[in-house]
C-alpha positions in Angstrom: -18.0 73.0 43.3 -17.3 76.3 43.0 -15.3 76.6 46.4 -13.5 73.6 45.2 -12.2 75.9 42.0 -11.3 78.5 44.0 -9.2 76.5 46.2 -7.2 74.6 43.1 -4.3 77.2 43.1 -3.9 77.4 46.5 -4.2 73.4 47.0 -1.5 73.1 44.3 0.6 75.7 45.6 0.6 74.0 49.1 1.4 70.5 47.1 -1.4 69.0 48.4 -3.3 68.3 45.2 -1.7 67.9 41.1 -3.5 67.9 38.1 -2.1 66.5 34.8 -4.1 66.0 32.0 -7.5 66.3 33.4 -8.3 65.1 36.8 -7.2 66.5 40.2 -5.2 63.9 42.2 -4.2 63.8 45.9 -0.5 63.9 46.4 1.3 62.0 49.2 1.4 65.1 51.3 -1.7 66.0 50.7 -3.3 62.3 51.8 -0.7 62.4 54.9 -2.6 65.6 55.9 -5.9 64.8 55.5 -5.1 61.4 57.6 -3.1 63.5 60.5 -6.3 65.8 60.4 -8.5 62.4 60.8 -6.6 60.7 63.5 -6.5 64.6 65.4 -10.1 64.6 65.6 -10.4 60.7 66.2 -7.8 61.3 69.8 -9.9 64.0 70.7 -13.2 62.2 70.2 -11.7 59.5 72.3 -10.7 62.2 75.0 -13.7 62.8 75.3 -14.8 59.8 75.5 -12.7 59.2 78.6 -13.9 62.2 80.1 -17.6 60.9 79.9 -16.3 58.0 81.5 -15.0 59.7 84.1 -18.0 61.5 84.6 -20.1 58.2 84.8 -17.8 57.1 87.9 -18.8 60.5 89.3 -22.7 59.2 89.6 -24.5 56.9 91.2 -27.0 53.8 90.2 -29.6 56.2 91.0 -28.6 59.2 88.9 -28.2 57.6 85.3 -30.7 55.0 83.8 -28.5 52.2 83.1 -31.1 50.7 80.3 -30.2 53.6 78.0 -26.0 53.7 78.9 -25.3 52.1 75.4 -27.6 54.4 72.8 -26.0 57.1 75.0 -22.3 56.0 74.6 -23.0 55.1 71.0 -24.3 58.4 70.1 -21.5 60.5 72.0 -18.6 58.9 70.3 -20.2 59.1 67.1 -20.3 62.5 67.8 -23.9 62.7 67.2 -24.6 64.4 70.6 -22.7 66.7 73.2 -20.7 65.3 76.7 -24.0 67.7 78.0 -26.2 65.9 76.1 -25.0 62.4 76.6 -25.2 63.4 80.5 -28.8 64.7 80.3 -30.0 61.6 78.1 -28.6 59.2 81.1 -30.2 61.6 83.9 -33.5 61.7 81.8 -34.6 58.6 82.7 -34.8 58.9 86.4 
């Protein structure tokens, strides 16, 4: 909360944020850059994404255990684990 404080002036300044009577309110600009800033980091989750794709055409049957491909996948592009991790979890089963 305190952070939050501090940043008021600057936030306002920027026109990202007003406050009239009371509560602090979102402008337009500010709510167009907290969207670009969500859709940035949702293409680069899904480059990623592609890259572990790519990876998976790069390895056999016999390197990845199939049975856990979808927990794996899930968890990556949720962003819960790593492209390192998600190829270790696949390769752990054999």
């Amino acid at each position: 909360m305190h952070q939050l404080q501090a940043d008021v002036p600057a936030l306002q300044w920027m026109g990202l944020i007003t406050e009239t009577k009371g509560p602090l309110s979102v402008t337009a600009q500010g709510a167009a850059v907290f969207y670009r800033d969500q859709n940035e980091k949702a293409e680069s989750r899904l480059a990623q994404v592609a890259e572990f794709a790519d990876l998976l055409e790069e390895l056999t049957a016999d390197e990845i255990d199939l049975s856990r491909l979808a927990l794996v996948l899930r968890r990556f592009a949720q962003g819960e684990i790593s492209l390192s991790e998600a190829v270790t979890h696949l390769r752990a089963g054999r």
